[in-house]
C-alpha positions in Angstrom: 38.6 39.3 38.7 38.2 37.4 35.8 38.5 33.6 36.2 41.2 31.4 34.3 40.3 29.5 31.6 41.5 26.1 31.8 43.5 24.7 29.1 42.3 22.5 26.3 42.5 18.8 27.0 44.2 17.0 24.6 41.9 13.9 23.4 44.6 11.8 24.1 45.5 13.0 27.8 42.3 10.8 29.1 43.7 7.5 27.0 46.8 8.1 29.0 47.8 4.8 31.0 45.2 3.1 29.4 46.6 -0.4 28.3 47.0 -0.8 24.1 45.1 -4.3 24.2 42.3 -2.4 25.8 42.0 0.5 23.1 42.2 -2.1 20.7 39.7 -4.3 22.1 37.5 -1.6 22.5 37.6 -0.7 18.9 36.6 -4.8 18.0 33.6 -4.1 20.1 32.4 -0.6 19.3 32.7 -2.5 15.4 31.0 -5.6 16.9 33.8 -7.5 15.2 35.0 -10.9 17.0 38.2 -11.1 18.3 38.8 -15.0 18.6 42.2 -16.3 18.9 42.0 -17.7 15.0 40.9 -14.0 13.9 42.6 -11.3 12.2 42.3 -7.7 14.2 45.3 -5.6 11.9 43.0 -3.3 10.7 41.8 -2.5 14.6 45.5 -1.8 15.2 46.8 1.9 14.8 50.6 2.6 13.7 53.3 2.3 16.4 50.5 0.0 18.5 51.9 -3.0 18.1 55.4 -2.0 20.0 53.5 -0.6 22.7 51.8 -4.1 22.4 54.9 -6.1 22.8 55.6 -4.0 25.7 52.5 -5.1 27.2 52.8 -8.8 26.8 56.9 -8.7 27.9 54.9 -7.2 31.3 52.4 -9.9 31.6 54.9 -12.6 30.6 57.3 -11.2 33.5 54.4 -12.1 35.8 53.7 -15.8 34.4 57.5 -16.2 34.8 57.4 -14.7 38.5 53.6 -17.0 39.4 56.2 -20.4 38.0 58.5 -19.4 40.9 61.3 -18.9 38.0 64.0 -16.4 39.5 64.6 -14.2 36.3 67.1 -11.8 38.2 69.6 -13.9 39.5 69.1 -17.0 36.5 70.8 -15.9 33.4 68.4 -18.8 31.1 65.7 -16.8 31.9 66.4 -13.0 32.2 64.7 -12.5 28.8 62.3 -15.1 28.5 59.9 -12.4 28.7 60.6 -10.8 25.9 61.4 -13.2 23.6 58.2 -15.3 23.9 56.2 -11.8 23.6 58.5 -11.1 19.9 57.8 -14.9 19.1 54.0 -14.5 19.5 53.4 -11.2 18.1 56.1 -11.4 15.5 56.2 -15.0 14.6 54.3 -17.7 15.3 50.9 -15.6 16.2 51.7 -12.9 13.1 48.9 -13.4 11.4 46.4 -12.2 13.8 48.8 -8.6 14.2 49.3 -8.0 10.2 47.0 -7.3 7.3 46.6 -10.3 4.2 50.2 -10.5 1.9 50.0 -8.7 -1.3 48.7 -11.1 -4.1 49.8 -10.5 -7.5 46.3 -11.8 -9.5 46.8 -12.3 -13.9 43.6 -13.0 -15.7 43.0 -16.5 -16.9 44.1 -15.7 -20.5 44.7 -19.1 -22.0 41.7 -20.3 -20.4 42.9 -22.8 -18.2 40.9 -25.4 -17.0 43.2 -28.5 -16.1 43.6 -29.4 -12.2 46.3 -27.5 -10.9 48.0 -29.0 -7.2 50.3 -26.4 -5.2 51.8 -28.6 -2.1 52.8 -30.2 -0.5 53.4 -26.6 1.7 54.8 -26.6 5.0 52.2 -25.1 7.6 52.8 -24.3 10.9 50.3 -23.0 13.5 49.8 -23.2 17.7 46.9 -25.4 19.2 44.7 -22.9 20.4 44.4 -25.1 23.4 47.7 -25.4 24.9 49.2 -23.0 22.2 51.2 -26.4 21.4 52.7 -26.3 18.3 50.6 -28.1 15.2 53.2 -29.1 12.3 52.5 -31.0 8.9 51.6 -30.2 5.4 49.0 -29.0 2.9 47.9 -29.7 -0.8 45.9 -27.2 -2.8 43.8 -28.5 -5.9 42.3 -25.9 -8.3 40.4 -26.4 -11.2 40.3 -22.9 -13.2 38.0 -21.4 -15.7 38.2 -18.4 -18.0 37.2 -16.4 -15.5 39.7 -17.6 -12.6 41.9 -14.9 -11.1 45.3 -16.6 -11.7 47.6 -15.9 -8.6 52.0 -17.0 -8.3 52.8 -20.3 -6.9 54.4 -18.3 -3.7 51.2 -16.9 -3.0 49.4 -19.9 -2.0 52.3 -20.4 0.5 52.0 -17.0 1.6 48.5 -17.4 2.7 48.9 -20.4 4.4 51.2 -19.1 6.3 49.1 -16.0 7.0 46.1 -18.2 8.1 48.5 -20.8 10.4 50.3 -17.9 11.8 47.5 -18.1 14.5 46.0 -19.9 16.9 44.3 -23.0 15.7 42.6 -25.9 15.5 43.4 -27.5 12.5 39.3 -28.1 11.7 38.6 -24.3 11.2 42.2 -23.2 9.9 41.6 -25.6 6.7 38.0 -24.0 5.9 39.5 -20.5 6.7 42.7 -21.1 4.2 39.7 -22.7 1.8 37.7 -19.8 1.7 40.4 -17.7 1.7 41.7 -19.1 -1.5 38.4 -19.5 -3.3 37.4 -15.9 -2.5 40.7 -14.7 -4.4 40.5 -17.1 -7.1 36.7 -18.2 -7.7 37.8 -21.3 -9.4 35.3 -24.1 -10.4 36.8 -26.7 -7.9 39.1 -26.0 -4.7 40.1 -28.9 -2.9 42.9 -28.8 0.3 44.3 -31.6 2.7 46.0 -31.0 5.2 48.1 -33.5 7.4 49.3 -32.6 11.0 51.2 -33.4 14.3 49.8 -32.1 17.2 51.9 -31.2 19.8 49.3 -30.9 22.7 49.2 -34.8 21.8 52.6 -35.3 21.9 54.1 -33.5 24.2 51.6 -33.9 26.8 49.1 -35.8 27.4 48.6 -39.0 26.1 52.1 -38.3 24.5 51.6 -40.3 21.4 54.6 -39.4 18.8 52.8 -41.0 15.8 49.3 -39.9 15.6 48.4 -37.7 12.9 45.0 -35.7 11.7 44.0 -35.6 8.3 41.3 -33.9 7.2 40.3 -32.3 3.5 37.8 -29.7 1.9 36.3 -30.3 -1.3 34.1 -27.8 -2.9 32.8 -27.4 -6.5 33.7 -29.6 -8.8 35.8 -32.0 -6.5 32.8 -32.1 -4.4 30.3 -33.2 -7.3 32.9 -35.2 -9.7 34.4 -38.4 -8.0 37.0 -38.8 -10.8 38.4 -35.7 -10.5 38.2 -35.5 -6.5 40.0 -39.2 -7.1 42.7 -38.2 -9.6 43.6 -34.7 -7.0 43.8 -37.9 -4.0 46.0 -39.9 -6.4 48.5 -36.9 -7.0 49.1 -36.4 -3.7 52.5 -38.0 -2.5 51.9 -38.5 1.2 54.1 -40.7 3.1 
């Protein structure tokens, strides 16, 4: 009597219950690619992924909620907190770690351009990577061109912003990351950004202190070796 042959696994049959943050973390590692809360995974996330991802955090949400000794069944406040603070994170205010770079429409520097160019003051907003408080407040771009500058739309520099921000931060590294972001596309002979801020995890907890600010700036090329032009990009700035 002949025996049976058994049938043919399907490669997917031993993923099966396998969490979707855990076959995407697995892929960061196997590509020895960080994963830090301030990082960008998209291209580590395979299509339909990031519902079953949403999924996932509305689970583990339910059980912070349930550890806080909040009674989601019978209090109506709360009977989807879950999964509305898992669509906030994923699809808002942490997007930009779940979705690839905005489309950049780039023109060639034809009329040669080389006057100081500020974008700002743009609204930014991003989550303390700490207490994932939020961090509010502003930022000014300064570009000095040259013929060879990739010339990008005004919305564009708002777009990335908001690309970089829409993560976890600290307001020290999201500044360089916008400003390398920005000079990579454009690969202008000055960049210079400041950014103002209110922390949150300042005042909101804490010390709770309503008025304290950080300010902090990059200046690179030509606004890092010519005063008067890092001088007149600081005197163009109207900052309250």
């Amino acid at each position: 009597m002949s025996k049976l042959t058994p049938p043919a696994m399907n490669p997917q049959d031993s993923d099966e219950g396998t969490p979707v943050s855990v076959k995407i973390r697995e892929r960061l590692q196997a590509a020895r690619k960080r994963f830090n809360a301030n990082d960008n995974i998209a291209e580590f996330i395979e299509p339909g992924e990031l519902e079953r991802l949403l999924d996932e955090v509305t689970d583990k949400m339910q059980d912070v909620l349930s550890s806080l000794v909040i009674d989601t069944d019978t209090d109506h406040n709360t009977s989807n907190t879950a999964r509305r603070v898992a669509k906030m994170y994923l699809n808002e205010v942490f997007k930009g770690r779940y979705v690839g770079m905005p489309t950049l429409t780039e023109f060639p520097n034809a009329e040669r351009l080389n006057e100081l160019l500020i974008v700002g003051p743009i609204t930014v907003r991003s989550a303390c990577s700490h207490h994932f408080c939020p961090i509010m407040g502003k930022v000014w771009i300064g570009v000095l061109p040259n013929e060879k500058t990739n010339v990008i739309g005004l919305s564009k520099y708002a777009r990335l912003a908001e690309w970089v921000m829409g993560r976890p931060q600290i307001q020290e590294e999201a500044i360089v990351q916008l400003a390398d972001l920005i000079e990579e596309k454009t690969r202008p002979d000055g960049l210079a950004l400041v950014m103002e801020a209110t922390h949150f995890c300042m005042a909101w907890r804490g010390v709770k202190d309503n008025d304290s600010k950080m300010i902090n700036s990059i200046m690179r090329g030509q606004f890092l070796n010519n005063s008067d032009l890092r001088k007149e990009f600081l005197s163009l700035i109207p900052r309250n």
